[in-house]
C-alpha positions in Angstrom: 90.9 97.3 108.1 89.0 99.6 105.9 90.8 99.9 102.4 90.1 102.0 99.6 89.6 101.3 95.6 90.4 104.1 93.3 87.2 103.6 91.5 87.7 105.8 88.0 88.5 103.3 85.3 89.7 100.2 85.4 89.1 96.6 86.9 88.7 98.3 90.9 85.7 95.6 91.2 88.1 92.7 90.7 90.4 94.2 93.7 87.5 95.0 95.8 86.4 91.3 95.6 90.1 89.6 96.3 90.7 92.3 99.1 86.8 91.1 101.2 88.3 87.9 100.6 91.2 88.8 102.7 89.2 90.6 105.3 89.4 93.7 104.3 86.5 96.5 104.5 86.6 98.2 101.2 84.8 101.3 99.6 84.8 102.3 96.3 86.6 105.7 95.6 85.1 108.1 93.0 86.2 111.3 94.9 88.8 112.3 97.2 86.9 113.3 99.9 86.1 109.6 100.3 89.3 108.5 101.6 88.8 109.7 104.9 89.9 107.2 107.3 91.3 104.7 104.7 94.6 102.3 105.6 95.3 101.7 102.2 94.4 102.3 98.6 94.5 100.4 95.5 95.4 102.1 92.3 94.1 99.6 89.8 94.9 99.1 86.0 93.2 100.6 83.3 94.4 103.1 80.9 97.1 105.0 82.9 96.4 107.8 80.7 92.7 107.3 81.7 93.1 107.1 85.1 96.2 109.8 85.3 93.8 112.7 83.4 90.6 112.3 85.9 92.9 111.8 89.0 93.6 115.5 87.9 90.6 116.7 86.9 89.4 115.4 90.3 92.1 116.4 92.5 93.2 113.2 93.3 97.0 114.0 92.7 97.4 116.4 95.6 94.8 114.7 98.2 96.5 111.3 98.0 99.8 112.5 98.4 98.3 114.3 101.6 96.6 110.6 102.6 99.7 109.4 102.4 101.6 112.1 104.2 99.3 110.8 107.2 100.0 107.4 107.1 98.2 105.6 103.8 99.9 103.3 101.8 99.4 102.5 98.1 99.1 99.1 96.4 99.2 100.0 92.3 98.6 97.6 89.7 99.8 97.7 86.3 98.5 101.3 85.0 98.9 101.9 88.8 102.6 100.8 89.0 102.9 103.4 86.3 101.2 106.1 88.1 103.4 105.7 91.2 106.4 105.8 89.4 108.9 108.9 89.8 109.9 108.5 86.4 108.1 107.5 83.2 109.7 106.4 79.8 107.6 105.6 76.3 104.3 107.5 76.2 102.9 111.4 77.2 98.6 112.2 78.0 96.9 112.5 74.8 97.3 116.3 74.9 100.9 115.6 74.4 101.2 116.7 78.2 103.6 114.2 80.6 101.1 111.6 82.0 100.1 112.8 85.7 101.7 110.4 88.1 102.4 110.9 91.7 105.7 110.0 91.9 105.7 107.9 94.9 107.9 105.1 94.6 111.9 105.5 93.4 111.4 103.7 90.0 111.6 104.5 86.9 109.0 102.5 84.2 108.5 101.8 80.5 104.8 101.7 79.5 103.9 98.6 77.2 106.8 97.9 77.9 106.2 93.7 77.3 104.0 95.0 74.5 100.6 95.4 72.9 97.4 93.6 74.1 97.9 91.2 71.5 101.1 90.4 73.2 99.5 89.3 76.5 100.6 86.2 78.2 101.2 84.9 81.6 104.0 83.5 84.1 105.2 81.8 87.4 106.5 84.4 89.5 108.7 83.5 91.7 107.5 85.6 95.0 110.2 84.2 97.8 111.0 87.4 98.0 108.0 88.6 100.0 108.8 86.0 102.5 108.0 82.3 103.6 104.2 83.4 104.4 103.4 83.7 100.8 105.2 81.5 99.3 105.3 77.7 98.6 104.1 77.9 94.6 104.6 80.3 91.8 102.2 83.4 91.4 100.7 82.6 88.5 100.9 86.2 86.9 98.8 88.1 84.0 100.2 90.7 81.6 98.3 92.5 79.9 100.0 95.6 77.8 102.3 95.3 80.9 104.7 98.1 82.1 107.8 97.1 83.1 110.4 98.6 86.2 113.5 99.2 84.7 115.2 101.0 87.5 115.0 101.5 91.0 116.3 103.5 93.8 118.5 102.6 96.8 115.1 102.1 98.7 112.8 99.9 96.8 112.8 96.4 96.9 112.6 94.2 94.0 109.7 91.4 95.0 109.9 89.5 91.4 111.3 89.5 88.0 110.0 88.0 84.7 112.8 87.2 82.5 115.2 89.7 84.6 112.7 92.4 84.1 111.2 93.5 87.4 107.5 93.2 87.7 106.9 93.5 91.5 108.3 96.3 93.8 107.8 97.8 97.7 109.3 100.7 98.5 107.8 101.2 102.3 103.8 101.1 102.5 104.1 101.1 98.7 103.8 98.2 96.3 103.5 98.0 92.7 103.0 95.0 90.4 103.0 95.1 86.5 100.6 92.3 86.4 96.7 92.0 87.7 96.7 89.9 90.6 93.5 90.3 90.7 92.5 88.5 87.9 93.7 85.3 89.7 92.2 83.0 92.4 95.2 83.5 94.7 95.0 86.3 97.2 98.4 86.4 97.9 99.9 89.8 96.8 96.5 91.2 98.0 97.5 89.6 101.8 100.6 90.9 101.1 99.4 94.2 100.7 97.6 93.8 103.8 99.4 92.1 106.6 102.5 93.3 105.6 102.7 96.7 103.4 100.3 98.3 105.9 101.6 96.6 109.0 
């Protein structure tokens, strides 16, 4: 399965290791016309306004929502949850501009929501949710100037919560997490991602 890291800012080398450790054939994506013949793609975290501004610049916007027309599906990670959302609350681009975001998933999400970087922490995440495959223990989560979901739509399912604040969310071959799985030893989400998102 060849997957696809959006490769602008960001940690994308941390999700490029955990996915080859799911089995996963994974390029590095630095322009659009890259993700020719990709399953998936990870949208990692960063600076959403970072990443949002040279997804622009690059034409990122318009050629992964054609990707996606044809069948790709999207994994985003904390400043990528936020870049999938439909709606944003708490922040613009630095030029005063709304942040770009693609507007994929029915959810609407607080930047910073838990905070500043100072205000980082980790959790157990209960992830039941995604089914008896993954779970057994707590995902051990990491926040880090974490967005958070604060509504969804009819069609997006909630995957976890952190003190009743929703931090993990599929809506169809899209998932979003306010966390960084891949700063973790456990591949799980990432599996998730893979056997089950794109299946």
């Amino acid at each position: 399965m060849k997957i696809g890291v959006l490769a602008l800012q960001g940690d994308f080398r941390e999700h490029a290791v955990m996915l080859r450790q799911c089995g996963a054939e994974v390029s590095e994506i630095r322009k659009p016309e890259q993700m020719g013949g990709l399953r998936g793609l990870v949208v990692p975290g960063g600076e959403s306004t970072a990443i949002g501004k040279l997804m622009d610049a690059y034409g990122f916007l318009n050629a992964i929502k054609e990707r996606v027309a044809g069948g790709m599906g999207l994994f985003g990670t904390c400043a990528g949850l936020v870049l999938l959302a439909r709606e944003l609350k708490g922040g613009t681009s630095l030029e005063g501009r709304p942040q770009p975001v693609l507007g994929l998933i029915d959810m609407v999400v607080r930047r910073n929501a838990f905070g500043r970087q100072v205000d980082s922490f980790e959790a157990d995440l209960d992830i039941s949710a995604m089914g008896e495959a993954y779970n057994g223990s707590p995902f051990r989560a990491v926040f880090i100037r974490a967005p958070q979901i604060e509504a969804v739509g009819p069609g997006v399912a909630v995957l976890g919560r952190v003190e009743e604040k929703v931090v993990l969310a599929r809506q169809g071959r899209f998932l979003a997490a306010a966390f960084h799985p891949e700063l973790t030893s456990d591949t799980r989400i990432h599996r998730y991602f893979l056997e089950e998102v794109l299946a």
